[in-house]
C-alpha positions in Angstrom: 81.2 86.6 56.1 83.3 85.3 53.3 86.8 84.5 53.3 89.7 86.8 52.4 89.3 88.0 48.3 91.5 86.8 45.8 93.1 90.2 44.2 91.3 91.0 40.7 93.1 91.3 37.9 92.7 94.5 36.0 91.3 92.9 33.0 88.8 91.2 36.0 87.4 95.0 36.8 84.9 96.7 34.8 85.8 99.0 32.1 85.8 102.8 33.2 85.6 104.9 30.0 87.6 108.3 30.0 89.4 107.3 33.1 93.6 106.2 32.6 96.4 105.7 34.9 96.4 104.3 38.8 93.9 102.7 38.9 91.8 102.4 36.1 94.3 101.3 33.7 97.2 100.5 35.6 97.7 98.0 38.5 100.2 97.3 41.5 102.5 94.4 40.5 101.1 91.0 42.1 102.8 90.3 45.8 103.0 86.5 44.9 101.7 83.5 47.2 103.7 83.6 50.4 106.2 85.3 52.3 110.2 85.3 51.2 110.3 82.7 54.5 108.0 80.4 53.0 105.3 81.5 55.6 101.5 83.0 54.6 101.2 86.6 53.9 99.0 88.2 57.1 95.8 89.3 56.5 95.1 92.7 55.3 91.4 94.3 56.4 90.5 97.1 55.4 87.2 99.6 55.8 85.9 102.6 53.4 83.1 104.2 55.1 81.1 106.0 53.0 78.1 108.7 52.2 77.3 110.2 49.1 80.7 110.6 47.8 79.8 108.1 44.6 82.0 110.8 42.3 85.5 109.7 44.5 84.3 106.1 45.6 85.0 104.0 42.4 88.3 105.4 42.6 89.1 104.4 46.3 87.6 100.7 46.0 89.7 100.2 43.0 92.6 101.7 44.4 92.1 98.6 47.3 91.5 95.8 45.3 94.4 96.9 42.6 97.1 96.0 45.4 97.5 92.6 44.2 97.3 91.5 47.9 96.1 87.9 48.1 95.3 87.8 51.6 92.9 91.2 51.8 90.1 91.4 53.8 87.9 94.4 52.5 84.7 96.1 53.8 82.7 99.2 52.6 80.0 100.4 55.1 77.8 103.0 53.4 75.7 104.9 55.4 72.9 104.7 53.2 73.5 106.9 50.4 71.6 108.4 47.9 73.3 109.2 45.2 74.8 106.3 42.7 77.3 105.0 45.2 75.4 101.7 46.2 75.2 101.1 42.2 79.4 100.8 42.2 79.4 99.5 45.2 77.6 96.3 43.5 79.3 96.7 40.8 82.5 95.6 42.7 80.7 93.5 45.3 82.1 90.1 44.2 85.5 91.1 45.5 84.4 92.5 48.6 84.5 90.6 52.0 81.3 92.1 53.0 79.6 95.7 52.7 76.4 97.7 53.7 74.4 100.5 53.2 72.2 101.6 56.0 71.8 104.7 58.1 74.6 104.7 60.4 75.6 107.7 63.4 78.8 108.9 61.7 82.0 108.8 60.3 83.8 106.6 63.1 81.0 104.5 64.1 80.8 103.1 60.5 84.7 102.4 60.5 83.6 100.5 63.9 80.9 98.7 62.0 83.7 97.1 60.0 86.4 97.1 62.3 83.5 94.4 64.1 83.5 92.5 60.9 87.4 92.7 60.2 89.2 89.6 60.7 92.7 90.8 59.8 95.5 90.9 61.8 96.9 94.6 60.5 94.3 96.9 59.7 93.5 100.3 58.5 90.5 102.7 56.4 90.2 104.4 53.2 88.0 106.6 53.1 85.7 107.4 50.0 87.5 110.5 48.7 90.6 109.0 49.3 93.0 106.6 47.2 95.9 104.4 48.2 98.8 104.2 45.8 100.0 101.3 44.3 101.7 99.0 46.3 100.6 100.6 49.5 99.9 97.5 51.3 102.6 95.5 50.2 105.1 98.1 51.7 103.0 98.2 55.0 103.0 94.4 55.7 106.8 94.6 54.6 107.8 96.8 57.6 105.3 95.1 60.1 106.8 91.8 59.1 110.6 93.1 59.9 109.6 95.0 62.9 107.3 93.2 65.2 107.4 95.4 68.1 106.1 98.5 66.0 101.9 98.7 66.5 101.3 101.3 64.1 103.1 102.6 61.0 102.5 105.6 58.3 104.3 106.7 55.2 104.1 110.0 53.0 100.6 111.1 51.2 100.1 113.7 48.3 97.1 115.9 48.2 95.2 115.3 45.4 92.4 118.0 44.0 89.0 117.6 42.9 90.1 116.1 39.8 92.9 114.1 40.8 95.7 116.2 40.0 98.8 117.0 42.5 98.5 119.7 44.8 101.9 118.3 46.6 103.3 116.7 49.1 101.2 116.7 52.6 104.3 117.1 55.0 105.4 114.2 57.2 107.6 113.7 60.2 108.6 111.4 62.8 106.0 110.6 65.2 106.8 112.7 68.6 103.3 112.3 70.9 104.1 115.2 73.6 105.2 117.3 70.8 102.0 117.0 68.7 99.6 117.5 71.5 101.6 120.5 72.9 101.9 121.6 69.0 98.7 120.0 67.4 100.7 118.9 64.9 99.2 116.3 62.4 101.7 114.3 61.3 100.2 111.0 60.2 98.4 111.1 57.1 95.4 108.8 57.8 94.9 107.3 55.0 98.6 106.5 55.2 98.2 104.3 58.5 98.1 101.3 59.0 98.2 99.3 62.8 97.9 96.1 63.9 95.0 94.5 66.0 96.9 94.5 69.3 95.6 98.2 69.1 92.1 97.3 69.0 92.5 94.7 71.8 94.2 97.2 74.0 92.5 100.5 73.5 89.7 99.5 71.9 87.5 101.1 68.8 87.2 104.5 67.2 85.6 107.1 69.4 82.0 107.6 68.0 81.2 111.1 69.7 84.4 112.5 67.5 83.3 113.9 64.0 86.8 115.3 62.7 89.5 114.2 65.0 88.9 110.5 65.3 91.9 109.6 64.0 94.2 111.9 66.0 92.2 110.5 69.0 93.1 106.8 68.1 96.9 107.8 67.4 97.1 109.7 70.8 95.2 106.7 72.7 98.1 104.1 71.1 100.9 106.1 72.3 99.4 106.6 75.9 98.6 102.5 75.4 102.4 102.9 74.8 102.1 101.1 71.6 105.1 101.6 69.1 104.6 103.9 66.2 107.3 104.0 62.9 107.3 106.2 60.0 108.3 104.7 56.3 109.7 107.1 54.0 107.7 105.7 50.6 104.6 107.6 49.6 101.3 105.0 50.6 98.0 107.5 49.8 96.0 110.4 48.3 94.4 112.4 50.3 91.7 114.6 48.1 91.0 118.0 48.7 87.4 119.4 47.6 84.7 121.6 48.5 82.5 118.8 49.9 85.2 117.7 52.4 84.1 118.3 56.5 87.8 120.2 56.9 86.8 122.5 53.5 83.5 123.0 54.4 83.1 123.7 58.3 85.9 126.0 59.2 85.3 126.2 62.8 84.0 122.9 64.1 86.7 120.5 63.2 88.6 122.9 65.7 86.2 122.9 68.4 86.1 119.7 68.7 89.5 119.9 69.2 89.1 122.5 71.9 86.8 120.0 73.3 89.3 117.0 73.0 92.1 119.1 74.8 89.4 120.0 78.1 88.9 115.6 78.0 92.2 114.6 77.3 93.8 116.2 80.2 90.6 115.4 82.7 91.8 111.7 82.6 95.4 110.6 84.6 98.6 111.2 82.4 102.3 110.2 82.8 104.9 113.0 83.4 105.6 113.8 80.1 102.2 114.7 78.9 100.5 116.2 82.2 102.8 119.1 82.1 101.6 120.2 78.7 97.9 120.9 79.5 98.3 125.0 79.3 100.4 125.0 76.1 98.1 122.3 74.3 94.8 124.5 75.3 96.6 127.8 73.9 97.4 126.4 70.8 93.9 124.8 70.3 92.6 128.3 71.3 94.7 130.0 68.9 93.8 127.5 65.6 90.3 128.0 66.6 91.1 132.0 66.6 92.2 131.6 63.4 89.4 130.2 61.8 87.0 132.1 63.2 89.4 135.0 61.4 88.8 133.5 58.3 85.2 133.2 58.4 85.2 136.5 59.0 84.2 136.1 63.0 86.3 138.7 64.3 84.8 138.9 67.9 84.6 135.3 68.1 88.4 135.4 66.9 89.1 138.0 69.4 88.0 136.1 72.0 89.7 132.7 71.1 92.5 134.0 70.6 92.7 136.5 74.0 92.0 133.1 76.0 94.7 131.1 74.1 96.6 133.8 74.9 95.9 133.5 78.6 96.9 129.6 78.7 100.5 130.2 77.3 101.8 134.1 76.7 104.9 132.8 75.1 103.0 131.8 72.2 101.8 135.4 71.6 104.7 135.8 69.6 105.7 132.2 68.8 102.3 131.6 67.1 102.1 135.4 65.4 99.2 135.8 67.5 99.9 139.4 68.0 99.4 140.2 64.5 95.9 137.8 64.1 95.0 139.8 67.0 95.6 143.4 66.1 94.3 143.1 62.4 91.2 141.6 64.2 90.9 145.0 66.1 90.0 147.0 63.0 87.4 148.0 61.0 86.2 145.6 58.7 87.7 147.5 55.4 91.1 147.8 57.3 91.0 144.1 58.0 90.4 143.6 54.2 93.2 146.1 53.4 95.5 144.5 56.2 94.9 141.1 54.5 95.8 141.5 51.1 98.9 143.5 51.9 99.5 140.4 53.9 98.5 138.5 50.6 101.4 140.3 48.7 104.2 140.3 51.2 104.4 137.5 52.7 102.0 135.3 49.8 100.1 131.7 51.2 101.1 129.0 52.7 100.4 126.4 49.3 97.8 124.1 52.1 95.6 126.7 52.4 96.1 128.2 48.9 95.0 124.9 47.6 92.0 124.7 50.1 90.9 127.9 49.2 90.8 127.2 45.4 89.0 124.1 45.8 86.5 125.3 48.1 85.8 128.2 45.1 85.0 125.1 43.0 81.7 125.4 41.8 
């Protein structure tokens, strides 16, 4: 494995015709050799996995070596596409610590493929679709640096579309374990994250039987580790919504393998404060997984989830507007159409699923 890259310049990157702005034409401001102390800047490594994504991947490798980091460690594991991706890959390959393209099992297990080559001290992944913004890692060696007891720290993320443009902020808060299991609330933009090894060396790597919620899984593992985690306020990624997307294009599984998570989660020992949330954390699984199933148009399956996430927590009948998901699902098919855009018109869409919607129509 080679050493640690020496940031490109952006006159040093190849020419991308048509493209402009972060970061094709622009750049993150260089940190500079060393820390304010007169000390060495920690190093920075960082995986993209990838597979057949070659239409977002030029924009996520730049956005990685545009950060003007000099001490960047930076591995892309491809999982042995075939589509044009391995051609930018190499086109970029002299500024990358290592990368591959090979059949792999998954999502997390080629994150763990670089994690095993990652030499870094703070680490974190990009994947394909997604971009940092500039300056990204500057501001997350900035807080590590001031705050040595914090293991893991996130900032804001936009959602980007298909084409890059804004769809708006992806809401952010202050990370409250019991309250996101009990709520399944995501609250740390991946992309956003960034941890230190100590994490690795405590609870180990990525789980490879998870497809959709490995990162939830790792956050949840930390705080049970009882590793420290911090929010920043600035914004650090771009998370890209588009029809091609796992959480876009499968509906229901992401949220039965969370259903599935819940059931393995609680089988293991917990402290107080998370063992007594086992029925409200099964509900509200039960209940997203309702809801999908809703939208697919599964309205027995809908039914169902949604009677037995009923069962594990009643008080969330009305909490989670259950009720109504559950009557409409009751009707006749053209009622449930009528019932839905008389929703539509009231009430309007939340903007997430608006966008999600209108990207998945993309053609």
């Amino acid at each position: 494995m080679r050493p640690a890259i020496r940031y490109p310049r952006l006159e040093d990157l190849p020419a991308v015709p048509g493209k402009t702005g972060w970061p094709w034409t622009e750049a993150s401001p260089p940190v500079g050799e060393g820390l304010p102390d007169g000390g060495s800047w920690p190093r920075v490594s960082l995986v993209t996995p990838s597979f057949n994504q070659a239409e977002f991947l030029e924009e996520a490798i730049r956005s990685v070596l545009l950060q003007g980091y000099p001490n960047l460690d930076y591995i892309v594991i491809d999982g042995g596409s075939t589509d044009s991706s391995v051609e930018i890959i190499r086109k970029y390959r002299q500024w990358l610590t290592c990368w591959t393209s090979e059949p792999d099992r998954g999502q997390s297990h080629a994150i763990n493929k670089g994690f095993q080559r990652a030499n870094g001290e703070i680490l974190g992944w990009l994947n394909s679709d997604d971009a940092y913004c500039p300056g990204a890692v500057r501001a997350a060696v900035d807080f590590l640096e001031l705050h040595p007891d914090v293991a893991l720290m996130y900032g804001g993320a936009d959602m980007i579309g298909l084409d890059g443009g804004m769809l708006g902020p992806i809401p952010v808060e202050d990370f409250d374990a019991p309250v996101c299991i009990a709520r399944h609330r995501y609250i740390i933009p991946q992309p956003a994250a960034f941890f230190r090894r100590e994490a690795i060396e405590r609870i180990g790597l990525l789980d490879e039987r998870l497809n959709y919620c490995l990162d939830w899984d790792y956050w949840m593992r930390m705080a049970l580790a009882g590793l420290k985690v911090s929010r920043v306020p600035q914004t650090l990624a771009r998370c890209r919504l588009h029809p091609d997307a796992k959480t876009v294009r499968e509906l229901i599984g992401p949220h039965e393998e969370m259903v599935t998570w819940v059931d393995g989660f609680f089988s293991q020992p917990l402290p107080p404060g998370f063992a007594g949330l086992e029925r409200q954390s099964r509900s509200r699984a039960l209940l997203n997984l309702g809801r999908q199933h809703f939208y697919a148009g599964q309205y027995a399956s809908a039914r169902q989830a949604v009677l037995r996430g009923i069962s594990q927590c009643p008080g969330n009948l009305l909490r989670d507007r259950a009720f109504l998901l559950l009557a409409i699902s009751l009707l006749p098919k053209p009622a449930i159409t009528m019932a839905l855009r008389l929703k539509r018109l009231w009430f309007g869409s939340p903007p997430a699923l608006e966008a999600r919607y209108r990207a998945a129509r993309v053609t």
